[in-house]
Every structure is written in structure tokens, then in C-alpha cells.
N, C-alpha and C positions, 0 to 999 in steps of 0.2 A: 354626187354626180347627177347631172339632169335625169330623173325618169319620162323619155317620152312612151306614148302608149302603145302598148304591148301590140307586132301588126301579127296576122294569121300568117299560115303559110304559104295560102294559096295568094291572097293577098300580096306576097313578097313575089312568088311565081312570077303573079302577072307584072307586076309594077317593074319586075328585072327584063320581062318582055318588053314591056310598052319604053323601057329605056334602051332601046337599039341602041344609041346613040354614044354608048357605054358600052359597048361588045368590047371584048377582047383587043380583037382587030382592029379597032379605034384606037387604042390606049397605046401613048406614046410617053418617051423616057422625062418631060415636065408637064407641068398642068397649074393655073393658077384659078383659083375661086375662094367664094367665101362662104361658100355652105358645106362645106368638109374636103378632104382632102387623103387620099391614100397612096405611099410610096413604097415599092417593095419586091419582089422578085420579077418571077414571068405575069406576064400583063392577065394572063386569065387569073389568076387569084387578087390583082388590084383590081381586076372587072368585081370578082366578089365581094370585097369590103366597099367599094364604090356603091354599088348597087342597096346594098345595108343601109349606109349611111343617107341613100337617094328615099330609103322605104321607110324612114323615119329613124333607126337605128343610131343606137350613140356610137363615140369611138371604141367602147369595150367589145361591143359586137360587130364592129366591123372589123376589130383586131382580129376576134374570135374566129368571123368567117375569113379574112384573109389566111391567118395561120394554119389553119386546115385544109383551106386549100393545096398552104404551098406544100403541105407535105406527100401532093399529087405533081402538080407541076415542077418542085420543083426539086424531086424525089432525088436522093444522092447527095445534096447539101442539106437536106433536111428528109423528116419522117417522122411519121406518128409517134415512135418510140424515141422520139430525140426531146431535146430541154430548148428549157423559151426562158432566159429571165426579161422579166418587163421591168419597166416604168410606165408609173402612170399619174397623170396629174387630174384630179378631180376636183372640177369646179363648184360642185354643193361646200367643199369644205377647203377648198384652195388650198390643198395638200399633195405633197409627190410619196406615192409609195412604191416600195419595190417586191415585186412578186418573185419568189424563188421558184425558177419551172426549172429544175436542177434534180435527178434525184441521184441519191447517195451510193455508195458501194455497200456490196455486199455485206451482211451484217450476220454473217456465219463465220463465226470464230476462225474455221479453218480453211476460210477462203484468205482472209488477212494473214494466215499462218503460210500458208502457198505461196503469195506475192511475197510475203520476209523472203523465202527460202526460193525461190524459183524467178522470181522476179515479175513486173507486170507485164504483161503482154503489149510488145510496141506497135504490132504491126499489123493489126487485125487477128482480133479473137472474141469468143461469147464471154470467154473470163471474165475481160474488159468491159464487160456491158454495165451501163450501170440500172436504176432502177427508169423505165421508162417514166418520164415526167411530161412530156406534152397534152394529153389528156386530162391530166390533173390541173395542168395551168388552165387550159381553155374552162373545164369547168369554174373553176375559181372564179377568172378575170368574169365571166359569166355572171356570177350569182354575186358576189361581192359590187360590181361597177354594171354588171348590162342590163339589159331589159328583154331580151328576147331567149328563148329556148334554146338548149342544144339541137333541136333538131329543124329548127331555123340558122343556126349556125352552121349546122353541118350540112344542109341541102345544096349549096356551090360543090363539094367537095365531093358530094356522091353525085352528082351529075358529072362529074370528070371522069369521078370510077365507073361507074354505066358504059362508061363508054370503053371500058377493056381494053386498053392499049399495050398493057400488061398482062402475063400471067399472073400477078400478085394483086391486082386490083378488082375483081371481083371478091375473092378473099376478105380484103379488107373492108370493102361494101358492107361485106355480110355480118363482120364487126360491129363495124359501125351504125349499122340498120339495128343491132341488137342493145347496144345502146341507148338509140331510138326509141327501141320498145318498152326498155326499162323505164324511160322518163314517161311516156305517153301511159303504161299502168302505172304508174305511182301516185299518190295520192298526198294531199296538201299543197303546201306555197310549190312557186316556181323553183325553189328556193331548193324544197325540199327532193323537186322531179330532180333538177340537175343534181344533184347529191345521190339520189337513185342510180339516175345514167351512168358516174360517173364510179360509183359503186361496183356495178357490174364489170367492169373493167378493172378495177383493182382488188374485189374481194369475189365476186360471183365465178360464174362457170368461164366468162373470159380467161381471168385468173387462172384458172384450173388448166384452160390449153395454153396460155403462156408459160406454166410452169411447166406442164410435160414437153413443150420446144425446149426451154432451157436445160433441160434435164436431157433431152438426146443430144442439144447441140455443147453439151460439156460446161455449161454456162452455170456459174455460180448463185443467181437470183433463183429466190423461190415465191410461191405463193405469198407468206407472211412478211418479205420483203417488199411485195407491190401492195400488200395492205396497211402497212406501216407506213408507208410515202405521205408524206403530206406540200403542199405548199404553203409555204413562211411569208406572209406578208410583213413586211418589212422597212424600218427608216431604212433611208436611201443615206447614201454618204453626199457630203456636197461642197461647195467652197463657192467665195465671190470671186467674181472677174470683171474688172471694168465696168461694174455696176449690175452684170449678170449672176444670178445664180444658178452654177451647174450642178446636175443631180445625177451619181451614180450608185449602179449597184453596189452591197460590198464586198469587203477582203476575197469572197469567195468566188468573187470575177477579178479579173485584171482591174474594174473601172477606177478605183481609187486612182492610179496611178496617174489616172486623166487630170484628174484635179490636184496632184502631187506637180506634176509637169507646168498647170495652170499657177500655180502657186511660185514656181519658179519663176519665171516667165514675165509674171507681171511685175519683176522687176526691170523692165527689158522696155525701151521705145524702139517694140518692133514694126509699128506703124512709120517711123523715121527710119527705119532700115529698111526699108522699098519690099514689097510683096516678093519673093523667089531670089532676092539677094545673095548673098556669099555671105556676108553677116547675117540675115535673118535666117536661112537655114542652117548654117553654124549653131549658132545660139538656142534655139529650138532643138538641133540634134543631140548638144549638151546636156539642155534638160532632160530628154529623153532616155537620156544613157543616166545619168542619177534617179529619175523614175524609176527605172526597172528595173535598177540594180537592190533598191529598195525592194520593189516587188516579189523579184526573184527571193531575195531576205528574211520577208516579212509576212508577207499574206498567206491566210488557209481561211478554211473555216472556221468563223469566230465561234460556230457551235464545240470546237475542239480545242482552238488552241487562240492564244491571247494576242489579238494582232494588236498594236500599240498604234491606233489609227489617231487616235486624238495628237499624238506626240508629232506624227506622222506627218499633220497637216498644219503643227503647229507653226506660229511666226518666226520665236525663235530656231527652230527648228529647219524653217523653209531658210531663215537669213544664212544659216551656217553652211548651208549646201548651198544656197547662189552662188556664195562665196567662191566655191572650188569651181567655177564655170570660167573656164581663161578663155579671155575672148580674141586670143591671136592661133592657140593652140587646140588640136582637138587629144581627148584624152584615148590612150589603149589601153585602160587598166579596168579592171571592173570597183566598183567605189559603192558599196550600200555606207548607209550610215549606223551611226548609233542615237536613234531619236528616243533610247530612255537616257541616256547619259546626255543628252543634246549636244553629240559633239557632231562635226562635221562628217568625219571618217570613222567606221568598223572598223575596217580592212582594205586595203589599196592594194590590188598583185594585178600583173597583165596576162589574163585567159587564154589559154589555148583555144584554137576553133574547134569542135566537133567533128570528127571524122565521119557520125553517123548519119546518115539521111533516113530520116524519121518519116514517112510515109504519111499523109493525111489529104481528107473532104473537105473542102471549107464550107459556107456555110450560106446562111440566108437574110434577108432583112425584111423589114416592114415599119413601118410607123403611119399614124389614123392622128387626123384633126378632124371633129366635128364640130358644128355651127354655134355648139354650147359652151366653148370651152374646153372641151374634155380633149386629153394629148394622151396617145399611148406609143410607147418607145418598145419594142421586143426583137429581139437577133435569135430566130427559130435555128438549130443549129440538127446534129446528130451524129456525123463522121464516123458514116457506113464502114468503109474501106471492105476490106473479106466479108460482113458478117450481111447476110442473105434477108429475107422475110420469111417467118413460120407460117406454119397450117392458115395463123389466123388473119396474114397478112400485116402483120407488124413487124417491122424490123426495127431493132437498138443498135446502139454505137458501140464504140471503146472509149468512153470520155474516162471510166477508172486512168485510163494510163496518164490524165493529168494532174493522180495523185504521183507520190514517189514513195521511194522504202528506206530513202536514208532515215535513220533513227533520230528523230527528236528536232526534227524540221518541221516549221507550222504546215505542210503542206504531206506530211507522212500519211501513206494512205491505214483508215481504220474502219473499224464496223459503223456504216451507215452514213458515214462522211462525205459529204458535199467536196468533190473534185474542186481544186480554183481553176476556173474557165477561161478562155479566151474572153465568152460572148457577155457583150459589152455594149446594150443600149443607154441613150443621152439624151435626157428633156434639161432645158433653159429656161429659167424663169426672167422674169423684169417686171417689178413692181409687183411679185408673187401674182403674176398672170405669164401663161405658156410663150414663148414666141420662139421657141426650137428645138424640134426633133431629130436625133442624127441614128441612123442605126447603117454599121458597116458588116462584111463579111470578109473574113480575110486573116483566123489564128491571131498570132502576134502583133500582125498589121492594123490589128482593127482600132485602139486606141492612141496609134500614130498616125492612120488616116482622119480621127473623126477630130483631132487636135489639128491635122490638115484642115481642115472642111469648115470645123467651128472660126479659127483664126483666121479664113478665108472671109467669113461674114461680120465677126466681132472687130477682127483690125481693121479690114479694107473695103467691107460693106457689100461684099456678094452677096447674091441672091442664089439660092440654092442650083438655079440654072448655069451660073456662072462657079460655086464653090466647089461642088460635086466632081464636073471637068477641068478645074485647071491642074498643073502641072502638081506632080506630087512628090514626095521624099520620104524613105523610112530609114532606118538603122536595124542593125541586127545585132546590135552592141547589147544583147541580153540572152539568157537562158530558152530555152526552147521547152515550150508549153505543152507538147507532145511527148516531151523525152522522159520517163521515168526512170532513168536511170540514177541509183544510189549516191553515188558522185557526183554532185548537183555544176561540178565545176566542169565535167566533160560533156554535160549538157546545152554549155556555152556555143553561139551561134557562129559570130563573127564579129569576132575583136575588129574595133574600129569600121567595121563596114559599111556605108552609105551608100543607098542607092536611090536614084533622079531619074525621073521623067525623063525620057530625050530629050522634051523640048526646053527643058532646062539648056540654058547655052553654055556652048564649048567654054568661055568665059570664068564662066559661074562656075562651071565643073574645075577649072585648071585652078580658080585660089581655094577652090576646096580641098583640093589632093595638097596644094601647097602647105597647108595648114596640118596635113597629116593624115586626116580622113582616107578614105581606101574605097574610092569612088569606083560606081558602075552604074549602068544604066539600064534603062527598059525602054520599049515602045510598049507597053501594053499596060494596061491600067496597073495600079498600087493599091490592091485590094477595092472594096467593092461597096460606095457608100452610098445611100437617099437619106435624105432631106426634107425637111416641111420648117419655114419660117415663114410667121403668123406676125402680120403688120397689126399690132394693134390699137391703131389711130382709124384707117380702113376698113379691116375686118379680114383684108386680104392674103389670104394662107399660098403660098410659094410651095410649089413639089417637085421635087427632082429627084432623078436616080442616074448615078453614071450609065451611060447608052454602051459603051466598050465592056461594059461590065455584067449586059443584060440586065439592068436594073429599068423596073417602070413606074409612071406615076400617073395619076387622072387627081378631077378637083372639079366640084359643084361649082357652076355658079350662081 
């Protein structure tokens, strides 16, 4: 990744001053320029990575200060104590890696002995907490790809908290300033301060009062579990598309499934089925339902159990499930396949719907284009629901409940195992150079939106201003990502169920029901994407965030 040179902080201060121009209040839902580029929740945390990127700062630090931020602005879909997986494309070495900001469940024997026998908590609880990992990523993306300090990072982030708008934000200031402190006494590379800061947080005296919260609030994480945390940098999963290469996280996020759907797909002239057709959403909603049925199937953590992704994405493999895609009919049956046997079908039965309403936060986005090349893709997440902020001002999730306790499911929850997540960032490559960022918010929606949003631009040529808003389509023809419930079959969502943008027309809606599908609609956005597509003939990087969805973007020019 480009090293530019290191700026001070007071340096940053003023240069965020002297860029009025960049407030907040400026920063609207597109933006086009060609000296970087940030899209991502509420407009004060894109003021912060903008400002980065304006002060010399590559995309790892703009990430950095974006993501910290949001877990002020845009607190409740994210938080300090919540996970980031990224992508990141580094132009020194024109490589996509994937950073695991995910941590694991409890790694006390008889925390996994309670969820066997008690089950995991769906609905908000500390049980469900897992290890905080946001801190751990930012340091990472920091010290591996940035060039500025954590405490250049984190100065956007404590000027929000300064400002006390919460009872929980001074609190966390004070975290955070300690932090601070650790990097500013430590001693060696920058390398080594961030590895200090970063320290203190998961082994020092931080440590110490995150474990006596855990310990009042009944919560199963200790001390030696936030010291044990690490982040995995990681090959990313990927596949070609029409000449694209798309890059996802793996098995231990939904993302493969993006590329399982792409794979489908491209056997399809859905550019000759007109954009929002009755065929092209048909056809798309198919894939979608053998995607996830796989999913649901297949994926956990490859650190525990064997996801068979090579098979998964193989040719043969992709041929035999096109196959079952009947382009008059839509299916009601849930369908994974068997990709070690490369047959078409596992198992074919028609699912009951869930009776349960599973309760959840959704989540947040960001993606950073700077001038050099460098893309970072990360879906900052947490899903609060009941669980409050401690002494220290940190508040975790319940992502555990996106493990399960049926027995000998790749997705079984065990000591220290990475949950399989929703959150699902998306860089594109062409010509192994960046030209697309996609990060959504939105649980199960998020990888049927950014297949929305990518085919928006791949098939029909939008531009992130035009992808982000047009009309949209999910299914709920899969398991629910939330539900740990044992019976992985009563965690089924909605058999055959489709749901369209309104302005999808009456038309379109009436041969879709024809066909079978169990249509409904919305007026309100389909979860919650931005965008960054990078012209690079131009240099000119496109930024969007759906406006309906509170999403924003700004961009150098």
C-alpha cells in the first residue's frame, strides 16, 4: 500500500479546519472526485475519513477514522464492541485481503455446555456477547495498510464524545484517551505504539473492567478471552464475472454466497431481460434461493469445520444447479446441493415458515477510495438489542446467537468460534486494478442487495448514483441468520416469499405471483447500500449511499 508521510496531529486539527468545505452539513448522499472518495453511514463520520484522506492519509486510515467514528454516530447499528470484517485492496502489491474483525464465543468449556443444554440466547443477552473485535480491526487495518497513528484515528471520534450527548460518551472518551496514552508512552516503530494501544484494551487494566462488567452483567467472556482475540488476515474468496473479479469474505460471513449466485447467473442474458423485468427478477430470485440454500447447508468457520468452498464454486458444480433454475416456474422447496458428490440435489422438501420473530439491529456501512489506489470495503456492525454499555463505555452484541446448537452443523456453536455473520463487504476488481466498492446494511438482505447494486452497474451500466436507488427485490426463501435455534428447518424464513420496491409495477408484480412467487411490497428502501465505482480510464471515483436509508458520501476533487 502507498506509504504517504506520516501528518501530526495538530497538523490534521487544522487542515480539518481549513476544509470547511467538508463539514458535516455539507456532505450529501453522492459525491464524485478523483482524489479519494468516502461512503458510509451519518455524514459526520464520512466528514472524518474525508478529512483523512484531504490530510494526506491513505484509504486504511480513512477507514480507520470513518469506523470509529461511526461507532458514535451511528451507535445502535454499530459500536466499539461490535465486528468490522473488511476488504482491502492494496496497491504496493495489487492484492485483496480479507481482515477478520469478528471475534469468537466464549472459550469456556461451560459456556458451550449452557448453550447444548439451555439454548443461546435470541433475544438480547450478555451470554450472546461475543469477544469485542472492533478495536482489534482498526488497530490491524492501522499497522498492517495505514500510515497514521491510532490517536490520529481516533481524534474525529473523541471530538463527537467531547461533546456528551450521552451518558455513555464521556465514559468511553476516557477509554479511548487511555488508549491514547498507551501508544503516546510506548516505545519503538509506530508499529509497535499501535500494538501498545491496542494492548491495553485487550490485555491491560481496560481488560480488567471489561471483565468485572461481564462478570455482573452474567456475560460469559473473560479477561483471557479478549487477550486470546486476534485478527486473521485472510485470502478472500472470489470468482469471475463478465470479465470482473469479485472478492468476498469467507464461509464465516454469508459472502461466498455472492459469488455462488454470480456464478449462477452468468449463465443468464440478463442484460436482454431488460433491468426490473419479470424474467430478470425471476431468474435472479432462483439463484438466490439455491445460494442460500447452500449457505444455510454449508458455511461456518473454516477454523472448525470443512466448508467444501472449492466444490462450492466449482464449474461443474455451478452447471448442475443452473440446471434446476425452471425459468416459467418459481420453486417452494428449499434445495441445497451436494457439491462433494457434484450432484444437483441434497435434499428437496417444501419448508415451513417460522413462527418466530427473532428480534435484531442492523447495521452500518463504509467504503474509502484514495488517490493511490488503495479500496477498503468494511460493514462495521454490533446488534445491541437489550445489552447496554459498561463502566467503561463499551457496549458488545449477541452475534453468538449466529452460531446454532444443532450437533454437527458446520455452523455449531464451540469454544472461540467465529459466528457466520451476515456482514458482507465487496471490492471488484478489472485488470487486477479496484473499480468497485459495495458495503450494505441490512442481516440477510445484505448480499441480495449488493447482487442488487453490483448487476445494476455490471449489466446496465449505473453509476453508483443511479444503482444504490433503483428499485429493489429480496427473497426470504432461506434460514434466518439470527435464529439459533437447534432445528435449523424451523429457522426457515419464508417459503417462496418475494418482496419488490413499489415501484416495481403492478405488471411485473402480477407474472410474478403468476409464476408462483408469494409477492409483496414495500415503499421503504431494501436494506441499506453505498457504493464507490472508480473509472479507471479518468481516475474518476463515483460515491453513493441510498439517501432513504441515511446513507452518505463526499469525494476529493
Amino acid at each position: 500500500m502507498h506509504w504517504s508521510i506520516s501528518f501530526c496531529l495538530s497538523g490534521l486539527v487544522a487542515l480539518a479546519a481549513h476544509f470547511s468545505a467538508l463539514s458535516a452539513a455539507d456532505i450529501s448522499w453522492s459525491a464524485d472526485g478523483r482524489g479519494g472518495a468516502v461512503a458510509a453511514g451519518q455524514s459526520e463520520s464520512v466528514a472524518a475519513g474525508i478529512r483523512i484522506l484531504a490530510a494526506g492519509g491513505n484509504a486504511a486510515d480513512a477507514a480507520a477514522a470513518t469506523i470509529l467514528s461511526l461507532a458514535v454516530t451511528d451507535y445502535g447499528l454499530f459500536a466499539i464492541g461490535g465486528e468490522v470484517p473488511v476488504l482491502i485492496y492494496d496497491a504496493s502489491s495489487r492484492q485483496v485481503r480479507s481482515l477478520s474483525g469478528i471475534g469468537g464465543a466464549p472459550r469456556d468449556p461451560a459456556a458451550i455446555q449452557w448453550f447444548m443444554e439451555h439454548g443461546i440466547p435470541s433475544r438480547g443477552s450478555m451470554k450472546a456477547a461475543p469477544v469485542p473485535s472492533a478495536v482489534d480491526l482498526v488497530a490491524t487495518l492501522l499497522r498492517i495498510y495505514g500510515t497514521i497513528s491510532f490517536e490520529q484515528a481516533v481524534a474525529p471520534a473523541l471530538v463527537l464524545l467531547d461533546r456528551g450527548q450521552e451518558d455513555w460518551h464521556p465514559r468511553l472518551a476516557v477509554t479511548l484517551r487511555k488508549l491514547v496514552e498507551a501508544e503516546r508512552t510506548a516505545t519503538g516503530t509506530r508499529e509497535e505504539r499501535l500494538i501498545a494501544a491496542r494492548d491495553r484494551f485487550y490485555r491491560g487494566d481496560v481488560a480488567d473492567e471489561l471483565e468485572a462488567w461481564y462478570i455482573a452483567t452474567g456475560a460469559w467472556l473473560r479477561k483471557s478471552d479478549l487477550a486470546a482475540h486476534v485478527t486473521r488476515v485472510e485470502e478472500p474468496v472470489s470468482v469471475w464475472y463478465r470479465g470482473y473479479r469479485v472478492y468476498k469474505c469467507g464461509p464465516w460471513t454469508q459472502g461466498p454466497v455472492l459469488c455462488q449466485n454470480l456464478k449462477l447467473l452468468e449463465g443468464f442474458d440478463l442484460r436482454g431481460m431488460q433491468h426490473l423485468s419479470a424474467d430478470y427478477i425471476h431468474v435472479v430470485t432462483e439463484a438466490m434461493k439455491l445460494g442460500y440454500a447452500d449457505r444455510d447447508e454449508y458455511y461456518g468457520d473454516p477454523r472448525f469445520t470443512d466448508v467444501p468452498m472449492t466444490e462450492l464454486l466449482s464449474e461443474p458444480y455451478t452447471l448442475a444447479r443452473r440446471a434446476l433454475i425452471d425459468l416459467k416456474v418459481a420453486s417452494l422447496e428449499r434445495r441445497p446441493g451436494d457439491p462433494l458428490g457434484m450432484k444437483a440435489l441434497k435434499v428437496a422438501f417444501p419448508p415451513e415458515n417460522s413462527g418466530d420473530t427473532i428480534p435484531r439491529q442492523d447495521t452500518t456501512t463504509c467504503v474509502v477510495a484514495d488517490r493511490w489506489g488503495n479500496v477498503v470495503a468494511a460493514t462495521p456492525s454490533c446488534n445491541l438489542l437489550t445489552n447496554t454499555p459498561g463502566p467503561s463505555g463499551v457496549n458488545t452484541g449477541n452475534r453468538v446467537r449466529s452460531l446454532n446448537t444443532s450437533p454437527g452443523h458446520p455452523n455449531q456453536v464451540a469454544a472461540g468460534k467465529r459466528p457466520r455473520i451476515t456482514l458482507t463487504p465487496t471490492l471488484v476488481t478489472r485488470d487486477e486494478q479496484p473499480v468497485i466498492a459495495i458495503s450494505v446494511a441490512g442481516g440477510d438482505l445484505q448480499d441480495q442487495t449488493t447482487l442488487n447494486v453490483l448487476l445494476n452497474h455490471v449489466e446496465f451500466g449505473m453509476l453508483p448514483q443511479q444503482a444504490v436507488t433503483a428499485p429493489r427485490f429480496s427473497t426470504r426463501h432461506h434460514q434466518d441468520s439470527f435464529d439459533p435455534n437447534p432445528d435449523r428447518s424451523a429457522a426457515f424464513l419464508g417459503r417462496g416469499e418475494l418482496n419488490l420496491s413499489s415501484d416495481v409495477s403492478a405488471e411485473v408484480r402480477q407474472r410474478l405471483a403468476d409464476r408462483g412467487h408469494r409477492v409483496g411490497t414495500t415503499s421503504g428502501p431494501i436494506a441499506s447500500p453505498v457504493m464507490i465505482v472508480i473509472d479507471r480510464k479518468t481516475g474518476m471515483m463515483h460515491a453513493a449511499g441510498d439517501p432513504r436509508a441515511g446513507r452518505h458520501a463526499a469525494a476529493l476533487e
